[in-house]
Biopython code that builds the backbone (N, CA, C, O; Angstrom):
import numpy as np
from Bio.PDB.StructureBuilder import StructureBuilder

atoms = [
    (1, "UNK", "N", (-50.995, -104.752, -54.915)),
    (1, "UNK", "CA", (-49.959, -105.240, -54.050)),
    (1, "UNK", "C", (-49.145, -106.255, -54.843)),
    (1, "UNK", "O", (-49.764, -106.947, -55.652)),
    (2, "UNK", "N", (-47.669, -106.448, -54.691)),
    (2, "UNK", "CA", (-46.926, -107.153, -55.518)),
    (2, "UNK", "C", (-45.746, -107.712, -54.639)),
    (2, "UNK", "O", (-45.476, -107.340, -53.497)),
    (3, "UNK", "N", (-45.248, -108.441, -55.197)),
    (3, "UNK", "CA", (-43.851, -109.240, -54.797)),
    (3, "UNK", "C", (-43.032, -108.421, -54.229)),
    (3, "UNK", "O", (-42.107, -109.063, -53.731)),
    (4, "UNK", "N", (-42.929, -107.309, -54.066)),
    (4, "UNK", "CA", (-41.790, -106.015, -54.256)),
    (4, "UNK", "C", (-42.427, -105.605, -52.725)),
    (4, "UNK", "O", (-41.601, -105.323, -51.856)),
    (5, "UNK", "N", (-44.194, -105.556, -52.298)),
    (5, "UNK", "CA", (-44.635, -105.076, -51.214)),
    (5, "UNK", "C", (-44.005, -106.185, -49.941)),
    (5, "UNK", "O", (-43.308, -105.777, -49.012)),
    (6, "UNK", "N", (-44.442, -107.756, -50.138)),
    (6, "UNK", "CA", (-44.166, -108.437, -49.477)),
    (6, "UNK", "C", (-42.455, -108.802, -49.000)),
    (6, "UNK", "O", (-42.057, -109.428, -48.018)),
    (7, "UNK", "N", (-41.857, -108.300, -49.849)),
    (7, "UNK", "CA", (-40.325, -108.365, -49.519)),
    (7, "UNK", "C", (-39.826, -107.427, -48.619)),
    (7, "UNK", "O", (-38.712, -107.471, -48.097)),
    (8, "UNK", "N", (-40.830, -106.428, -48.422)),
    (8, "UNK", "CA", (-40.374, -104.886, -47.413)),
    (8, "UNK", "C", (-41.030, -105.375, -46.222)),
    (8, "UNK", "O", (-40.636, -105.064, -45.098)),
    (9, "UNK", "N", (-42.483, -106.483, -46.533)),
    (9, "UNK", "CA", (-43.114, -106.642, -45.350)),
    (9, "UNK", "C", (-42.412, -108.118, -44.313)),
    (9, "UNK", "O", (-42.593, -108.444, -43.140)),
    (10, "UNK", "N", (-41.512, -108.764, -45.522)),
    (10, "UNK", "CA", (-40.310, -109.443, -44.911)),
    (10, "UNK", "C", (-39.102, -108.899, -44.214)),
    (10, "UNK", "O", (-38.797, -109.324, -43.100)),
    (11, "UNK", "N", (-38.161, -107.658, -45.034)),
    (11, "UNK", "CA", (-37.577, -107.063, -44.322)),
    (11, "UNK", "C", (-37.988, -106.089, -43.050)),
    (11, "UNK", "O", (-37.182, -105.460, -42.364)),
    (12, "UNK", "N", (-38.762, -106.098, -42.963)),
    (12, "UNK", "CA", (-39.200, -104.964, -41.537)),
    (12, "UNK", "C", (-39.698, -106.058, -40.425)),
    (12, "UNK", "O", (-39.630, -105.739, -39.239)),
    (13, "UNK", "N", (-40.239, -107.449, -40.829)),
    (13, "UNK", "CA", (-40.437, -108.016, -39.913)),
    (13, "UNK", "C", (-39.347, -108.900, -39.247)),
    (13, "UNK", "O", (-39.499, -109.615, -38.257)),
    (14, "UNK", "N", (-38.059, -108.689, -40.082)),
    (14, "UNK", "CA", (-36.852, -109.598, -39.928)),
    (14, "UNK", "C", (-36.064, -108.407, -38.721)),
    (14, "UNK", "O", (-35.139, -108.762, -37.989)),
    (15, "UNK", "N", (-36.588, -107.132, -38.717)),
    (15, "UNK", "CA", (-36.105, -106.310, -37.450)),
    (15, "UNK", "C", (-36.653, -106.426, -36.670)),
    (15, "UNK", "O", (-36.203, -105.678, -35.802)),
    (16, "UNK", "N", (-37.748, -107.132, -36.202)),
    (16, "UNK", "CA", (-38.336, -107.184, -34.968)),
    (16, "UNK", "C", (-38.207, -108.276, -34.274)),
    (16, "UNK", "O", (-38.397, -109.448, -34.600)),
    (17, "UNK", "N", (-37.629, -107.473, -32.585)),
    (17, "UNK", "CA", (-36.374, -108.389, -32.096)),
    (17, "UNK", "C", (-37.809, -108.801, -30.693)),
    (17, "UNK", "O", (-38.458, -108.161, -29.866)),
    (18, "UNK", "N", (-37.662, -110.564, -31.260)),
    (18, "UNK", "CA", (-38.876, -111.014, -30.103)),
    (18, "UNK", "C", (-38.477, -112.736, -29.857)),
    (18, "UNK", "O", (-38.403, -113.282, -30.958)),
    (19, "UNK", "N", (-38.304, -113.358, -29.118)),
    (19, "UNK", "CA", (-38.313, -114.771, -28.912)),
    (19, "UNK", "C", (-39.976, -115.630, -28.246)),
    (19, "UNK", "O", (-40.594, -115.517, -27.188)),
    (20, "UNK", "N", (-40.160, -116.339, -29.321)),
    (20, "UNK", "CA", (-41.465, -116.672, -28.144)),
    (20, "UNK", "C", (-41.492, -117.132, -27.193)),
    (20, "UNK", "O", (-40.846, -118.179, -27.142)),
    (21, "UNK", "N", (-42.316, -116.633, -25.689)),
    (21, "UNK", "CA", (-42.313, -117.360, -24.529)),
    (21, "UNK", "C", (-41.565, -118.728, -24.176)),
    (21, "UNK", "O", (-40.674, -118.839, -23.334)),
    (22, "UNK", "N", (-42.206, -119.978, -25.151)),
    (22, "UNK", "CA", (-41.807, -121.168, -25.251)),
    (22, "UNK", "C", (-40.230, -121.187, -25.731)),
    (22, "UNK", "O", (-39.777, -122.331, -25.725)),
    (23, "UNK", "N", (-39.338, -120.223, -26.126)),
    (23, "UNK", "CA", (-38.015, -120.516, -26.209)),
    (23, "UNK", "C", (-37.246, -120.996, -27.920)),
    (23, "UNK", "O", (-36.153, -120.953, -28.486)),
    (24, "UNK", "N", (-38.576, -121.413, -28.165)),
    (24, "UNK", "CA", (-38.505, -121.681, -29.375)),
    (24, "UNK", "C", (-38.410, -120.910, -30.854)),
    (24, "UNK", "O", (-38.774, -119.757, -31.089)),
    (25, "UNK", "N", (-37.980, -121.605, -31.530)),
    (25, "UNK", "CA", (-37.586, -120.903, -32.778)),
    (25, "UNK", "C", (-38.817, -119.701, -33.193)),
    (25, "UNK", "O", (-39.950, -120.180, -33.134)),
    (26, "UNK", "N", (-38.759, -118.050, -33.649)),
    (26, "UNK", "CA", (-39.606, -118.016, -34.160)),
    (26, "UNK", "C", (-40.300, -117.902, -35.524)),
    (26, "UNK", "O", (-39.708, -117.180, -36.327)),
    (27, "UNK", "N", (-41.631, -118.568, -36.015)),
    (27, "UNK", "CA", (-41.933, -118.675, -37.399)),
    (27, "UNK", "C", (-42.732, -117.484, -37.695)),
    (27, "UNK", "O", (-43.751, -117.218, -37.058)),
    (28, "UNK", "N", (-42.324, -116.828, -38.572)),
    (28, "UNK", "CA", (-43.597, -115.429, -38.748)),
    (28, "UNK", "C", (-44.463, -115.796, -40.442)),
    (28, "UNK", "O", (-44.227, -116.555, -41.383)),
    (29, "UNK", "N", (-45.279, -115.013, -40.193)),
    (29, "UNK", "CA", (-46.356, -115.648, -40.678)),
    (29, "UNK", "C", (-46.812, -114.123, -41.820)),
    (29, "UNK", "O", (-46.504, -112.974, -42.137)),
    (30, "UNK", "N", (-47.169, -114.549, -41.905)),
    (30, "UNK", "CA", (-47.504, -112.919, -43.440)),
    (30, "UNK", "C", (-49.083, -112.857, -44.045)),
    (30, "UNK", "O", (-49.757, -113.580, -44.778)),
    (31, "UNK", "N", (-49.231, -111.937, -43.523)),
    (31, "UNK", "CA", (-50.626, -111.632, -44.033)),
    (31, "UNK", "C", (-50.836, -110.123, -44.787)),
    (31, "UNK", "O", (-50.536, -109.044, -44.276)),
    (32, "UNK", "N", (-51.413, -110.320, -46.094)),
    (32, "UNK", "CA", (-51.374, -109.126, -46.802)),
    (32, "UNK", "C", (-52.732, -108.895, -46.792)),
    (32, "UNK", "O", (-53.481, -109.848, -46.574)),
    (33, "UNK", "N", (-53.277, -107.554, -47.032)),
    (33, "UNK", "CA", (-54.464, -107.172, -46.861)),
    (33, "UNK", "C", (-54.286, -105.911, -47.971)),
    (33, "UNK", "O", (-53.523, -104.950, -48.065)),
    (34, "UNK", "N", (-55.381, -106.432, -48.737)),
    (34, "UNK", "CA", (-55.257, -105.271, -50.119)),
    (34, "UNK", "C", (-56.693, -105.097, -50.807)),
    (34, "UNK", "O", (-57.511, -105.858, -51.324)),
    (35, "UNK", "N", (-56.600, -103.751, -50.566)),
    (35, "UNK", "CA", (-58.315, -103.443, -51.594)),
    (35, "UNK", "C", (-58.236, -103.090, -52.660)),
    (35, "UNK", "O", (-59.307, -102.979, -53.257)),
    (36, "UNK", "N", (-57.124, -102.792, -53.311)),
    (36, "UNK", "CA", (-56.851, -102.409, -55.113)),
    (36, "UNK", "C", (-56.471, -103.659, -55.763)),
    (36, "UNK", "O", (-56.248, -103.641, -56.973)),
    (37, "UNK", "N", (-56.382, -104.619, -55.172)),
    (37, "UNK", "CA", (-55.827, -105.676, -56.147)),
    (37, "UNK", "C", (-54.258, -106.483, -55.872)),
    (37, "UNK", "O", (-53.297, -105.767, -55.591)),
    (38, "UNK", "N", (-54.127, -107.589, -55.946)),
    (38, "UNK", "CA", (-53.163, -108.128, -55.903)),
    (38, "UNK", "C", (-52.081, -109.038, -57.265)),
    (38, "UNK", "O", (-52.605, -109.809, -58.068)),
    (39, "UNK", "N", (-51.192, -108.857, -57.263)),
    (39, "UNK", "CA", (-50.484, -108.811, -58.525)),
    (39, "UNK", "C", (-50.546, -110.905, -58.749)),
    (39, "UNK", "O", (-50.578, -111.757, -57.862)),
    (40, "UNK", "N", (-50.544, -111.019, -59.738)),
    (40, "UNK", "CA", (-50.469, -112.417, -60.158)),
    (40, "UNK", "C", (-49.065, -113.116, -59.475)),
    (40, "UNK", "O", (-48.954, -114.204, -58.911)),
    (41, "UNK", "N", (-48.135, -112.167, -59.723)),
    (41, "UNK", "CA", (-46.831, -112.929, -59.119)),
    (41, "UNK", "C", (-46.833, -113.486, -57.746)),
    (41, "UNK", "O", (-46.556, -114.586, -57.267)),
    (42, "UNK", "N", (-47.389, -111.933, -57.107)),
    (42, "UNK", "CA", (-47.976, -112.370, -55.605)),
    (42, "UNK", "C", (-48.759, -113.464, -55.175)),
    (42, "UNK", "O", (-48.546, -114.057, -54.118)),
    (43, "UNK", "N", (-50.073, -113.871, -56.333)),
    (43, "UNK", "CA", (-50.607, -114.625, -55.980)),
    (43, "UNK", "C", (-49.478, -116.190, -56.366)),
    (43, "UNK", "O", (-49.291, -117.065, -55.520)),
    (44, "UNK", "N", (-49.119, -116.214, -57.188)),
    (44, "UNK", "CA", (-48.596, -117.436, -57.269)),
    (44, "UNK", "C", (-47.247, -117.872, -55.937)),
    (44, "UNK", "O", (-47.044, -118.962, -55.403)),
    (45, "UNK", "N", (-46.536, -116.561, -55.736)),
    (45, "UNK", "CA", (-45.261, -116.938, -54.612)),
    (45, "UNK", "C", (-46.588, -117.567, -53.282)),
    (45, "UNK", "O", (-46.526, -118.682, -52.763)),
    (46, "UNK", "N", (-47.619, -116.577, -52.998)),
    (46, "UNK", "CA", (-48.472, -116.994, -52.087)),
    (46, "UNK", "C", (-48.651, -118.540, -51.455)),
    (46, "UNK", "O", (-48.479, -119.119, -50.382)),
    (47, "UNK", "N", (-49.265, -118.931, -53.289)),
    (47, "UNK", "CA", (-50.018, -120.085, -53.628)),
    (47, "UNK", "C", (-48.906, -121.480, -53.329)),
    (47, "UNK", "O", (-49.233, -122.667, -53.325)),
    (48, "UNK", "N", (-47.516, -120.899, -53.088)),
    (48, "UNK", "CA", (-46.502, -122.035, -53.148)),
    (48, "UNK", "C", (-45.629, -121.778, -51.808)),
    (48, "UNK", "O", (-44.633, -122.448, -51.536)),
    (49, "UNK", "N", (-46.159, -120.656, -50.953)),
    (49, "UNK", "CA", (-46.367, -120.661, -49.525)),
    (49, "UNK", "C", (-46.681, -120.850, -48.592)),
    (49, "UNK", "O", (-47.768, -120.273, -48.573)),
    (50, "UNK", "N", (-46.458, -121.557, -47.065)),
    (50, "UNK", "CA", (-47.489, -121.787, -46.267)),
    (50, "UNK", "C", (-47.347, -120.091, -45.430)),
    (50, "UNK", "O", (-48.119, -119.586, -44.615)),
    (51, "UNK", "N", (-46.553, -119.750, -45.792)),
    (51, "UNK", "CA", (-46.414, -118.766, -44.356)),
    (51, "UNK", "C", (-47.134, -117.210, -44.729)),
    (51, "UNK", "O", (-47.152, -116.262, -43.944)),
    (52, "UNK", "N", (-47.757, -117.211, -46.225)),
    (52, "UNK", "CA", (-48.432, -115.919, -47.036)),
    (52, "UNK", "C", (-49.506, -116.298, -47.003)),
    (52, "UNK", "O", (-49.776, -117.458, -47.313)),
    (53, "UNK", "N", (-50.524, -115.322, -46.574)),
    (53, "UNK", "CA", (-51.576, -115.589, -46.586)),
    (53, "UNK", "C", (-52.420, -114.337, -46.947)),
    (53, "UNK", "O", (-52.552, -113.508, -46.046)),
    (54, "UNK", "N", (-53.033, -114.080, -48.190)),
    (54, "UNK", "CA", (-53.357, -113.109, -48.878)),
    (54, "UNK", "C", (-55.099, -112.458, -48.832)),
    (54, "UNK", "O", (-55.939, -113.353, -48.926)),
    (55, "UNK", "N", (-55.532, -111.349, -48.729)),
    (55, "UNK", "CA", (-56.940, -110.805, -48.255)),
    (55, "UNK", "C", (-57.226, -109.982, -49.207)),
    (55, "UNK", "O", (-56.259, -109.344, -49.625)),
    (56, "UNK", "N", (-58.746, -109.671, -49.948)),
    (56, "UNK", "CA", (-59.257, -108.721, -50.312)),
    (56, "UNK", "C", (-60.337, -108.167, -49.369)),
    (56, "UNK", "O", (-60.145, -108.561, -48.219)),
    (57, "UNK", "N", (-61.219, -107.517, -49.478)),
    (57, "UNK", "CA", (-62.223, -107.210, -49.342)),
    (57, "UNK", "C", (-63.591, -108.261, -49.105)),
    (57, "UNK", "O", (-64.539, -108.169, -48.324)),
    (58, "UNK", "N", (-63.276, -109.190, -50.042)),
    (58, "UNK", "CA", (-64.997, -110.033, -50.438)),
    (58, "UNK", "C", (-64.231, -111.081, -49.410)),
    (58, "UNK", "O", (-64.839, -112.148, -49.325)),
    (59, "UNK", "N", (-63.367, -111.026, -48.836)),
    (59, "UNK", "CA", (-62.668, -112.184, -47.939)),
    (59, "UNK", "C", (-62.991, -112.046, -46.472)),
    (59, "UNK", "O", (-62.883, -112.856, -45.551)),
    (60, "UNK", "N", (-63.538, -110.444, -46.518)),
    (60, "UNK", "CA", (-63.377, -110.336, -45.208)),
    (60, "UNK", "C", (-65.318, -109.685, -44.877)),
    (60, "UNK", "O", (-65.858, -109.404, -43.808)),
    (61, "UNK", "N", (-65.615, -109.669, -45.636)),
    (61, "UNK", "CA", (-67.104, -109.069, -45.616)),
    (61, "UNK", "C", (-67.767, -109.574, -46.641)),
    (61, "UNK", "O", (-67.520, -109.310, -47.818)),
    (62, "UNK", "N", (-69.164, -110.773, -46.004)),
    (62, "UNK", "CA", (-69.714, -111.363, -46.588)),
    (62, "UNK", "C", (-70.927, -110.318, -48.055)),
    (62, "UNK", "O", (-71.620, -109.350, -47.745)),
    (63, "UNK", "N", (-70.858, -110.781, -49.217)),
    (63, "UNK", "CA", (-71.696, -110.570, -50.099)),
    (63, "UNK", "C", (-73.239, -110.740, -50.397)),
    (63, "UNK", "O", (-73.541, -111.778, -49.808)),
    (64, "UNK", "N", (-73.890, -110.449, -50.756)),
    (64, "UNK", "CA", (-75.537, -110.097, -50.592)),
    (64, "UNK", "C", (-75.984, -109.573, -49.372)),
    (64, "UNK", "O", (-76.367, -110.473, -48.624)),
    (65, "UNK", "N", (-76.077, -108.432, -48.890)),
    (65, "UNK", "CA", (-76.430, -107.919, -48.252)),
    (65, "UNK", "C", (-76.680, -107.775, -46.771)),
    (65, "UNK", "O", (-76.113, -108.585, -46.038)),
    (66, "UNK", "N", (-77.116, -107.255, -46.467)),
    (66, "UNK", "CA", (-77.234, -107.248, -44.265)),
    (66, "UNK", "C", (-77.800, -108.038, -44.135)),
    (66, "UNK", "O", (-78.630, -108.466, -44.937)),
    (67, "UNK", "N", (-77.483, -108.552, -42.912)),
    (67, "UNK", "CA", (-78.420, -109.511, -41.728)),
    (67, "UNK", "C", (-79.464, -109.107, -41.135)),
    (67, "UNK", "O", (-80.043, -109.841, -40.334)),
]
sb = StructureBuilder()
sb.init_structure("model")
sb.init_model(0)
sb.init_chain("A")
sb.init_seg("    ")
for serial, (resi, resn, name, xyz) in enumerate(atoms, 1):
    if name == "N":
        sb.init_residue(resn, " ", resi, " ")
    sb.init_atom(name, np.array(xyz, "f"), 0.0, 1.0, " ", f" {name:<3s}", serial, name[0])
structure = sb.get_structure()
């Protein structure tokens, strides 16, 4: 996943026509979810983001074995 994914996942969310309840401005929020890997660029625009928030695999399912 790269800089190039998150800019499509900006433009497609910049078409979705919604106001929140409260009236207020709305802030959207970005979450990428990737099991092949994420590109360094990505991680750094991320890293200097509050509103990107980036996932693999070992993020979402704990390591050493079953409960």
């Amino acid at each position: 996943m790269t800089e190039a994914d998150l800019a499509d996942l900006e433009r497609t969310a910049a078409q979705v026509q919604w106001t929140p309840p409260s009236g207020t401005d709305r802030e959207d929020q970005y979450c990428c979810f990737c099991r092949s890997g994420l590109s360094s660029g990505l991680q750094r625009l991320a890293a200097d983001r509050d509103d990107v928030s980036l996932f693999t695999p070992s993020d979402l399912v704990p390591s050493g074995g079953t409960e």
